[in-house]
C-alpha positions as CSV (number, residue, x, y, z in Angstrom):
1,X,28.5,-35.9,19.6
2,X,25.3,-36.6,17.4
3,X,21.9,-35.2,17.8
4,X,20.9,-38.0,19.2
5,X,23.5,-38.6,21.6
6,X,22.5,-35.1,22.6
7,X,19.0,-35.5,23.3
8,X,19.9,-38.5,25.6
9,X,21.3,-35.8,28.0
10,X,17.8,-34.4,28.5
11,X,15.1,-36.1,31.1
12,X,12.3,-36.5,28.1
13,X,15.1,-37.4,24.8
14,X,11.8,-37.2,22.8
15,X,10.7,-33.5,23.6
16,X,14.4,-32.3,24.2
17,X,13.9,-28.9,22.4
18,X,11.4,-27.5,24.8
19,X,13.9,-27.7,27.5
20,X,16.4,-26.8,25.4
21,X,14.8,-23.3,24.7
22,X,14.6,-22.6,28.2
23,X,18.7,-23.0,29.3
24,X,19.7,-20.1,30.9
25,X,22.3,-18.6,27.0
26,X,19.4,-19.1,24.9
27,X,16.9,-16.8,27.1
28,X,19.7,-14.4,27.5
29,X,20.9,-13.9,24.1
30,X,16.9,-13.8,23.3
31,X,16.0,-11.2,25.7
32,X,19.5,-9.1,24.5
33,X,17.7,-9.7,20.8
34,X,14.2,-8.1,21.5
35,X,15.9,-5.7,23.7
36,X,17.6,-4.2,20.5
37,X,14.4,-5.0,19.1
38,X,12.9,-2.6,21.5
39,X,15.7,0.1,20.9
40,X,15.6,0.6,17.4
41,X,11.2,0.9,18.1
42,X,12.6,4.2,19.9
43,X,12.2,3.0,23.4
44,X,15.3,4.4,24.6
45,X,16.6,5.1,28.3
46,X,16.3,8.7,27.8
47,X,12.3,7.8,28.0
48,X,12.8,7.2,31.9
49,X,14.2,10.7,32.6
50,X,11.4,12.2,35.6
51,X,9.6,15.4,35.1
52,X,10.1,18.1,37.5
53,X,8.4,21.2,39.8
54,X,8.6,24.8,37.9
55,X,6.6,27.4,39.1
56,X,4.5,25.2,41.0
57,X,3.7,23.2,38.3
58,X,4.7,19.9,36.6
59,X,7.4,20.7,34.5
60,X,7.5,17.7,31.7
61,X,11.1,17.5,30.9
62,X,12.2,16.8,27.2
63,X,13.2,13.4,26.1
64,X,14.9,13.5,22.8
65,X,15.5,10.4,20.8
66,X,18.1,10.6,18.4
67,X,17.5,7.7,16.1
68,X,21.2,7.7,14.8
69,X,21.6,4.0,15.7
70,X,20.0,2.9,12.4
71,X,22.1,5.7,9.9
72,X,25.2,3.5,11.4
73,X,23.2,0.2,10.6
74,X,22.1,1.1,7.2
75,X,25.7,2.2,6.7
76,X,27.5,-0.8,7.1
77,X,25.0,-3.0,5.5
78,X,24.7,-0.9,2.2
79,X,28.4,0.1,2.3
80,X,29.2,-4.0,1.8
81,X,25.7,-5.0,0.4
82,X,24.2,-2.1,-1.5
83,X,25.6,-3.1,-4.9
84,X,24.7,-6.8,-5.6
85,X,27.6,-9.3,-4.9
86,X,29.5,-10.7,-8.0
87,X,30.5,-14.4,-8.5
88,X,33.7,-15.6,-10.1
89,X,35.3,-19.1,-10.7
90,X,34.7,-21.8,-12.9
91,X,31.8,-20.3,-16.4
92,X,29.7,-23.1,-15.7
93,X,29.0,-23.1,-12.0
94,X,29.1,-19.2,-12.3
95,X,26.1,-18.9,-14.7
96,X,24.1,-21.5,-12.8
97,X,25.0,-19.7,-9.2
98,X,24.0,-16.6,-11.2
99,X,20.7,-17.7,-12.2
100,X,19.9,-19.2,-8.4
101,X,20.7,-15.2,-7.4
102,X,18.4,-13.8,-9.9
103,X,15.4,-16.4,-9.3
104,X,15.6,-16.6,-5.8
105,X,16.3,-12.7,-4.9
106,X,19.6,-13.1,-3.3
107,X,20.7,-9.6,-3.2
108,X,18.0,-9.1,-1.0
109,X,18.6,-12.3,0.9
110,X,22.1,-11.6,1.5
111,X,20.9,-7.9,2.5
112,X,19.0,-8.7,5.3
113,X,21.4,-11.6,6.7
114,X,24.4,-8.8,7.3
115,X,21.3,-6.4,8.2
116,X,20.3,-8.8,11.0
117,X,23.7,-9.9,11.9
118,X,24.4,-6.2,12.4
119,X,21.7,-5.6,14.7
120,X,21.6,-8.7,17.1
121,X,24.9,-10.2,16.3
122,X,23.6,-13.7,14.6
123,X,21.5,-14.4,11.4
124,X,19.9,-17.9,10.1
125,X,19.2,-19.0,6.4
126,X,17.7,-22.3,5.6
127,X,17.6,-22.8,2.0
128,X,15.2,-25.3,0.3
129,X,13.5,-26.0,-3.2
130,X,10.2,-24.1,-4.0
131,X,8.3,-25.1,-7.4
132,X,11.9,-26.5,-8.8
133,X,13.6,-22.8,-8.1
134,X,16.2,-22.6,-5.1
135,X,15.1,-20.2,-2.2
136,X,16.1,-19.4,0.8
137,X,14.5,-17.7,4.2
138,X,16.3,-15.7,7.0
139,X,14.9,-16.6,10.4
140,X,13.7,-14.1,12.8
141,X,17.0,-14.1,15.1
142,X,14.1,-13.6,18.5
143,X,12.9,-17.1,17.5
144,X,16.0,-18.7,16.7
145,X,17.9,-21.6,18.9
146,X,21.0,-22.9,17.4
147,X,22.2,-26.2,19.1
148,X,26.0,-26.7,20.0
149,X,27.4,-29.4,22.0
150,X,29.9,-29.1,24.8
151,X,32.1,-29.0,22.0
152,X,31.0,-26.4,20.2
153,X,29.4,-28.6,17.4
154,X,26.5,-27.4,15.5
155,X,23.9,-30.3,15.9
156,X,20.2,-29.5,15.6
157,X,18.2,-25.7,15.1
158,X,14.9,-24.8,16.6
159,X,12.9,-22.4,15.3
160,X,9.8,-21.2,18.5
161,X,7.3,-18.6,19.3
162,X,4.7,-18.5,21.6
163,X,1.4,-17.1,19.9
164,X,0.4,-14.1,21.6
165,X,-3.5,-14.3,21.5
166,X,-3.8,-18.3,22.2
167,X,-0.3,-18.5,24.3
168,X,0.4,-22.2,22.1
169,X,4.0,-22.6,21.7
170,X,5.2,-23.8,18.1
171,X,8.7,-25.6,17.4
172,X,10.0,-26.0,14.6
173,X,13.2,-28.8,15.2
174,X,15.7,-28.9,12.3
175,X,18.1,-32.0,12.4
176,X,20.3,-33.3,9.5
177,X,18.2,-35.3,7.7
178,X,14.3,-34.1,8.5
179,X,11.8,-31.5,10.1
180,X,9.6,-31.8,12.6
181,X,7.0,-29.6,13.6
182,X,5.6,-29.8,17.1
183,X,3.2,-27.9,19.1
184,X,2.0,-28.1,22.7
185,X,-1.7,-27.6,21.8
186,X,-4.0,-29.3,24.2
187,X,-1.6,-28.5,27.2
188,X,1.4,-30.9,26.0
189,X,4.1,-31.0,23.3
190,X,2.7,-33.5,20.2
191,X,4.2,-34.0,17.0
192,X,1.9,-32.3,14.3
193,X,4.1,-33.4,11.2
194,X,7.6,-34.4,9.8
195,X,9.2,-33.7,6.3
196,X,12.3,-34.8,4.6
197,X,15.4,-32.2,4.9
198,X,17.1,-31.8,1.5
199,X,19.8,-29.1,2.2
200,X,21.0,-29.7,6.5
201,X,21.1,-27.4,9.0
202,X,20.3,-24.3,8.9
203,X,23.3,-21.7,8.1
204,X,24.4,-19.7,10.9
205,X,25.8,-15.9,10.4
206,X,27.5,-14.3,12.7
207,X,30.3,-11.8,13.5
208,X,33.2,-11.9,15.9
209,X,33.0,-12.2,19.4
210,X,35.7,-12.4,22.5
211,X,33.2,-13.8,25.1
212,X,31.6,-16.5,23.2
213,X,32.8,-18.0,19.6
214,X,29.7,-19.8,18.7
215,X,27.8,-16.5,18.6
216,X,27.5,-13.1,17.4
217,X,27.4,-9.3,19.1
218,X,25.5,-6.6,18.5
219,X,27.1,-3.6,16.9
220,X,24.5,-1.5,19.4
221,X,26.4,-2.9,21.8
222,X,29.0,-0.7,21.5
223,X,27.0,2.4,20.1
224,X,24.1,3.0,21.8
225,X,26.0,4.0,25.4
226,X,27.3,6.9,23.7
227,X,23.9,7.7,22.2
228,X,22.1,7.4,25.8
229,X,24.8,10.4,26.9
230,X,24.3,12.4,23.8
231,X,20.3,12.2,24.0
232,X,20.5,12.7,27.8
233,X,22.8,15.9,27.5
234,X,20.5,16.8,24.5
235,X,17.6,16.4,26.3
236,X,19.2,18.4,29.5
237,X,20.3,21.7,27.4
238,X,17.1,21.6,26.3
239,X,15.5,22.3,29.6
240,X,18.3,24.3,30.0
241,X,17.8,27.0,27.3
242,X,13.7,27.0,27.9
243,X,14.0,27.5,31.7
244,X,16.7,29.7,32.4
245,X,17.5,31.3,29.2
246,X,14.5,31.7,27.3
247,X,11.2,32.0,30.2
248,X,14.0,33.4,33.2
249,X,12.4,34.1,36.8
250,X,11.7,37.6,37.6
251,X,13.3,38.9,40.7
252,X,12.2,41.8,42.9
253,X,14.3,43.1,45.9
254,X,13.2,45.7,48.3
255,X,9.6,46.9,48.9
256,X,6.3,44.9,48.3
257,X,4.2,46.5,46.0
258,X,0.1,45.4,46.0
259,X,-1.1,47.2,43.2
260,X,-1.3,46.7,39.9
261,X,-1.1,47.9,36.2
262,X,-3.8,47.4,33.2
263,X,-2.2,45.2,30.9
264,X,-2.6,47.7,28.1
265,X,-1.1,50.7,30.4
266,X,1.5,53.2,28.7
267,X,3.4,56.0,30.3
268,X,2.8,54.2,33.8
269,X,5.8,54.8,36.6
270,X,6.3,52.8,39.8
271,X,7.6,54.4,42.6
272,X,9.6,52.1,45.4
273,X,11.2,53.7,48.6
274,X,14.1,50.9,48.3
275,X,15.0,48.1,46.0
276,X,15.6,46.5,42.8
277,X,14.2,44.5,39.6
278,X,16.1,42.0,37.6
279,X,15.9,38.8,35.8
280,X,17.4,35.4,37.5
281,X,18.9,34.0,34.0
282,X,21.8,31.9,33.4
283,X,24.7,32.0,31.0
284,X,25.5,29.1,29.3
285,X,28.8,29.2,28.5
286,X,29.0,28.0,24.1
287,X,32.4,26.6,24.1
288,X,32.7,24.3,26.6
289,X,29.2,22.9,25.4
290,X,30.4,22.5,21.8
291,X,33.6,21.3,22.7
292,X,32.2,18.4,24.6
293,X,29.0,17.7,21.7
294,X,31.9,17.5,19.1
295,X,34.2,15.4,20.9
296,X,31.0,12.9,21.7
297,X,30.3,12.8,18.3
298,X,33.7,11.9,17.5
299,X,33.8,8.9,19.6
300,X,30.7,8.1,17.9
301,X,32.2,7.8,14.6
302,X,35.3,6.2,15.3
303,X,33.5,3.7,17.4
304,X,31.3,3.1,14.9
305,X,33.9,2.7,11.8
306,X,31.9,6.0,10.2
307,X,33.4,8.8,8.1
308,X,32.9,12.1,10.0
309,X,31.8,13.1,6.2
310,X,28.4,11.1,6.1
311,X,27.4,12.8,9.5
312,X,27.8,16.5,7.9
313,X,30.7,16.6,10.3
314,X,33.5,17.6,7.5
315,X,33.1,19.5,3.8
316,X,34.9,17.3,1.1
317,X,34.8,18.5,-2.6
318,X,36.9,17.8,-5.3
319,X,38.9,14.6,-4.1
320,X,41.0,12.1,-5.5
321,X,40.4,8.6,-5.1
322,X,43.1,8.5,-2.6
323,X,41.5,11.0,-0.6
324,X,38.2,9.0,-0.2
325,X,40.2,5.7,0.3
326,X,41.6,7.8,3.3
327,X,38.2,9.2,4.5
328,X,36.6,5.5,4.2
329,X,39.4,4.1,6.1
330,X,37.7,2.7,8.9
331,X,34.2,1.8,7.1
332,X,36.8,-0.4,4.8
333,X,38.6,-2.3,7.7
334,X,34.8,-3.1,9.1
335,X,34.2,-4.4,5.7
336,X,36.8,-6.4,5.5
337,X,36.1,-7.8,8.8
338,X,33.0,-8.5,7.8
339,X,33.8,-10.5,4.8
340,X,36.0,-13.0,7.0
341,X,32.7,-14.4,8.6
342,X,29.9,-13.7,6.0
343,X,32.5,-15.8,3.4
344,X,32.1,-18.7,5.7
345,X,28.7,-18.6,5.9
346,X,28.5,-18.1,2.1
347,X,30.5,-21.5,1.4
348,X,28.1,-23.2,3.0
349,X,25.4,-21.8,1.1
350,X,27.4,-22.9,-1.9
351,X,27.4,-26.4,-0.7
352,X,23.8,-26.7,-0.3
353,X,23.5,-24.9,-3.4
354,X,25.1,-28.1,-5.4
355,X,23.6,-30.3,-3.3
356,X,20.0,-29.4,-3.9
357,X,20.9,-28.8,-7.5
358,X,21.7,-32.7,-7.5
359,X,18.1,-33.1,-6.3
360,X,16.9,-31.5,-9.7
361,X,19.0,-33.4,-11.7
362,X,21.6,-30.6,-12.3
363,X,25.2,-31.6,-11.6
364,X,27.2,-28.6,-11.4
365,X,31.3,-29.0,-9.7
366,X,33.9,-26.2,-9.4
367,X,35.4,-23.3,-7.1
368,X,33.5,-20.5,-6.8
369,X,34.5,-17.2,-5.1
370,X,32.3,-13.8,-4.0
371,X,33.5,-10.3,-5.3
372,X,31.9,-7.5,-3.0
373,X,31.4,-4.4,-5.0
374,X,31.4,-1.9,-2.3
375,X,28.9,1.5,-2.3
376,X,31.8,3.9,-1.9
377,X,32.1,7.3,-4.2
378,X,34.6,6.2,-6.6
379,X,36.6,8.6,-9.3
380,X,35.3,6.0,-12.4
381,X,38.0,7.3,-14.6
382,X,40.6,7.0,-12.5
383,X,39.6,3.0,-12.4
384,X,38.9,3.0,-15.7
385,X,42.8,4.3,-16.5
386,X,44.4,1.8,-14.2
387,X,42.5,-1.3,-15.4
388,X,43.2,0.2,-19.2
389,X,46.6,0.5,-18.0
390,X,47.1,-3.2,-16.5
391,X,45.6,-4.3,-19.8
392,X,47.7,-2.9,-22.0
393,X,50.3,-4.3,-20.4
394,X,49.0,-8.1,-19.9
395,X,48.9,-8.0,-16.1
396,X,45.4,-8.3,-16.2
397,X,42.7,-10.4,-18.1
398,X,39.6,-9.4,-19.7
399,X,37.3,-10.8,-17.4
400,X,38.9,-9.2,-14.0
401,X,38.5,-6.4,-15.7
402,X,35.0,-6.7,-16.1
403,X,34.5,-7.8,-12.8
404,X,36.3,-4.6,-11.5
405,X,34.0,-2.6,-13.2
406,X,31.0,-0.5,-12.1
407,X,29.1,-0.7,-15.3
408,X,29.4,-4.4,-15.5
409,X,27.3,-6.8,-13.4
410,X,27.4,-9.8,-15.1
411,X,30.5,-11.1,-17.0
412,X,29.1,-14.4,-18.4
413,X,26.4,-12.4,-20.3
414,X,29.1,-9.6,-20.8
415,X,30.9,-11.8,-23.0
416,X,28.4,-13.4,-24.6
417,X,26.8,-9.9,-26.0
418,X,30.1,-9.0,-27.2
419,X,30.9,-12.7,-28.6
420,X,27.3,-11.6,-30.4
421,X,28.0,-7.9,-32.0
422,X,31.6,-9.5,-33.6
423,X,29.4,-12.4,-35.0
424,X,27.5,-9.9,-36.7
425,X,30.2,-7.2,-37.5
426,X,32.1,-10.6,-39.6
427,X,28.4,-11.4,-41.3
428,X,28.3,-7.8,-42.2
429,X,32.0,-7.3,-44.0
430,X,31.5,-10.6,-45.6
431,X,28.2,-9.8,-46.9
432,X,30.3,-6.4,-48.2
């Protein structure tokens, strides 16, 4: 089904999009989106605990936010995308790709699409030419409206927001071949302009998902339930310790005494007929406490694919390579997971990528493949050794070695400096 066999299934074909935006999995997935939103702005459920009575007075009971959510973020996006992704295939394509990177800032691009992707499960990049350099922009994911058919094809994109101080509505409707802006100044929808598209559809990022394959999931999803129990138990022992532990309630059995003391007094004695004087405290007991903190951490970690190391939880010092390969276990199944979908979603980039470079006049053609350098503590010499070793014995070729290496982040210019220095090492022994 086309787009516009698509809009014919909609009461008003030419404004389709503004009821499109409005069908019950777009306002879902939208509200999920600013709900994270809302989460990692530290509006979390432990906010709605209710203060108590102590002593006959309002007692305001602690709410502790434990912003953990975004350390396990961060991690996974850096872990993958810290280091700046490297490019292999075909020389030609490969220095022109490499050029598109540095112009256009793609590191960071590519950055905040997995950052986005791991925060509200889908991410959008629409690339397009700006002053004869390639760009791209990530949409914000609370304003994005993919279109899929029935079928699950990928027809149309609208980008909308309502402006908070006027309340006008904005769409921006992406089909195949153009753009059209529209707004519903005035009290209706009117077309305010229309441009050429040069590069499609915008891309669409996003992870795996059982309950719906044409859309992402939130890692928070999975997270932030145990981080509700550990800020709410947090929070809890809290009011624990200062109430019964460190301010206790005195208790006096026996006789009524009306008097009093001055509050400097020393050397003072009261004399009861009958009774008693003690303090109402409570004894927590450390163990069981600790025991169930640790093991909530622990499902914390393994749920979120991170090593008990980053968390402080473990001391590591003087490790082999196989050691961390072992205590990254998990973060390196996630990446590898990861690079399943972002690779598909990095093709396509690639596509548009030759296509608009046809638009300038530049005809590139080739394969082209992504090498993820991942932010994990390596031992450098052990690597260094093995891809010596390989080397030496022709299982390997100069250039993979240079693309395995940490010190090398481009292999086109690599080569060419070194191509340079023999050039002038032969000048030199001729001149002598």
């Amino acid at each position: 089904m086309t787009i516009n066999e698509y809009r014919l299934t909609f009461d008003n074909p030419e404004r389709w999009f503004a009821d499109e935006v409005m069908k019950g999995y777009h306002t879902s997935r939208i509200a999920n989106v600013r709900q994270n939103k809302d989460y990692l702005a530290r509006i979390h459920k432990v906010l709605n605990r209710e203060n108590s009575q102590y002593k006959g007075k309002e007692l305001v009971t602690r709410k502790t936010i434990l912003q953990y959510a975004k350390t396990v973020l961060n991690f996974h996006s850096t872990y993958l995308l810290g280091k700046q992704v490297s490019l292999s295939g075909d020389e030609a394509i490969v220095k022109q790709f490499n050029d598109i990177y540095k112009k256009g800032l793609y590191s960071t691009t590519d950055f905040e699409i997995l950052d986005r992707v791991n925060k509200f499960g889908d991410a959008f990049e629409y690339t397009y030419i700006d002053n004869g350099k390639i760009k791209s922009k990530v949409f914000d994911s609370a304003e994005s409206y993919p279109v899929y058919t029935d079928n699950g094809e990928y027809v149309a994109f609208i980008e909308h927001w309502t402006d908070a101080y006027s309340a006008i509505s904005y769409y921006n409707v992406y089909y195949p071949d153009r753009v059209d802006k529209w707004s519903n100044e005035g009290g209706y929808e009117k077309l305010v302009e229309s441009k050429v598209n040069l590069s499609g559809l915008p891309i669409h990022y996003h992870n795996f998902n059982d309950s719906d394959y044409n859309f992402g999931e939130s890692m928070l999803a999975d997270i932030v339930p145990i981080l509700d129990e550990l800020e709410d138990i947090i929070s809890k022992m809290g009011d624990a310790i200062y109430i019964n532990s460190l301010n206790p309630l005195p208790v006096a059995i026996g006789q009524r005494v009306d008097s009093s003391i001055p509050a400097d007094a020393t050397g003072y004695v009261l004399n009861m007929d009958t009774g008693s004087f003690d303090y109402a405290t409570a004894t927590m007991d450390y163990n069981t406490i600790k025991l169930y903190l640790d093991n909530v951490k622990q499902f914390l970690n393994d749920i979120a694919s991170m090593p008990s190391v980053i968390s402080g939880n473990s001391n590591v010092s003087n490790v082999s390579e196989v050691t961390l390969s072992m205590l990254f276990h998990m973060a390196n199944i996630k990446a590898m997971e990861t690079e399943k979908w972002l690779n598909k979603g990095m093709q396509e980039r690639f596509t548009q990528f030759k296509a608009l470079l046809n638009r300038l006049n530049i005809n590139v053609d080739g394969n082209i493949d992504i090498e993820y350098n991942l932010s994990i503590p390596i031992a450098m010499n052990e690597v260094i050794n093995n891809l010596k070793a390989l080397r030496e014995m022709n299982a390997i070729s100069i250039d993979t070695v240079m693309e395995k290496s940490e010190y090398i982040r481009d292999t086109a210019i690599e080569k060419n400096r070194i191509a340079s220095e023999s050039n002038r090492v032969e000048q030199d022994n001729k001149q002598v």
